[in-house]
C-alpha positions in Angstrom: 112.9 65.3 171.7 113.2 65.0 175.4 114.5 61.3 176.3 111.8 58.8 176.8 109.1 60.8 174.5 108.2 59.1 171.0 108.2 60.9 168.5 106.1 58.6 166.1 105.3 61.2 163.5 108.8 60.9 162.2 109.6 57.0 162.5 109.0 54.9 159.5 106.2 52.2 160.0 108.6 48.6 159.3 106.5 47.7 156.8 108.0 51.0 154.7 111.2 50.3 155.8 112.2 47.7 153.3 111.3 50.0 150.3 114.1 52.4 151.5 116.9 49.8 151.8 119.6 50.4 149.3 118.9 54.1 148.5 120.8 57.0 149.3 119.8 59.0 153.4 119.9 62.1 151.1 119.4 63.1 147.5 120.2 67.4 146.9 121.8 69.3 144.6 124.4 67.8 142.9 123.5 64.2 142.9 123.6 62.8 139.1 122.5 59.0 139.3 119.8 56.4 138.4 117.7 57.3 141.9 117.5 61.2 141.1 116.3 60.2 137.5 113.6 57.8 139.5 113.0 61.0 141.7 111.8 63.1 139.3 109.7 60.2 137.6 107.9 60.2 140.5 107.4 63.7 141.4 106.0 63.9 138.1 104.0 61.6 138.4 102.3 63.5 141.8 102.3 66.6 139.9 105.7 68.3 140.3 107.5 68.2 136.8 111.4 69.0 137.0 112.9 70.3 133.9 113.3 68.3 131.3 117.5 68.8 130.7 117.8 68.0 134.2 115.9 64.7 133.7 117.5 63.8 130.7 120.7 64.2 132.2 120.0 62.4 136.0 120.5 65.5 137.7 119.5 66.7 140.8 119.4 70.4 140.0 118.0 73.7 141.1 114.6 72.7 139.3 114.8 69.6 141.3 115.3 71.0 144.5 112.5 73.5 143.4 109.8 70.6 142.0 111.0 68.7 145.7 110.6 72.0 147.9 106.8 72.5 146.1 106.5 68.8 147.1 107.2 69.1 150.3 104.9 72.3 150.9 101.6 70.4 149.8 102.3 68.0 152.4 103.3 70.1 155.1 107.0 69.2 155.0 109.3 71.2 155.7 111.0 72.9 152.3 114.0 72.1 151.9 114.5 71.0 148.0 116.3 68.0 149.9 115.0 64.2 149.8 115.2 62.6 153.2 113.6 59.7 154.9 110.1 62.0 155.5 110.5 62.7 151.9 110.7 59.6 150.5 107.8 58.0 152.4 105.6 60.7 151.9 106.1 60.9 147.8 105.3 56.9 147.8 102.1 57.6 149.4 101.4 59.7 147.1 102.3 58.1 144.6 100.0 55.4 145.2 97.2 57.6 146.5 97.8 58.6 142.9 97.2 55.3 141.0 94.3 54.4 143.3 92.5 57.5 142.1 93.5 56.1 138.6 
């Protein structure tokens, strides 16, 4: 982005901000923690189940990249089986677009 151009599209409103405090820039392949189990309670929850094992064990596997990566496709993010910033916001909103509908 040339200097002086915003590039809004990308930038966090501050309200979302403080949901993202504490967690990791980056989840991917490899990650085995708390936040990927939380991950892939929420991608279930929009509709993109990760295996099972994977869940059980809190890992950020290849079905994980994969359930992120189909994710990120029906939101027109680019697929890269990796949670960023983008990511993160846009599985929130989903997530509660979700419960709304409930």
């Amino acid at each position: 982005i040339p200097y002086g151009v915003s590039n809004k599209a990308n930038v966090p409103a501050p309200s979302e901000l403080p949901a993202l405090v504490g967690t990791p820039a980056t989840l991917s392949i490899g990650h085995q923690d708390s936040e990927v189990q939380l991950l892939q309670a929420d991608l279930e929850a929009v509709g993109f189940p990760c295996d099972a094992l994977e869940s059980t064990a809190q890992l950020f596997g290849k079905q994980t990249a994969l359930a992120v990566a189909k994710f990120q496709a029906s939101v027109g993010l680019p697929q890269t089986g990796i949670i960023n910033t983008r990511t993160r916001l846009a599985l929130k909103s989903a997530k509660a677009k979700k419960s709304k509908s409930l």
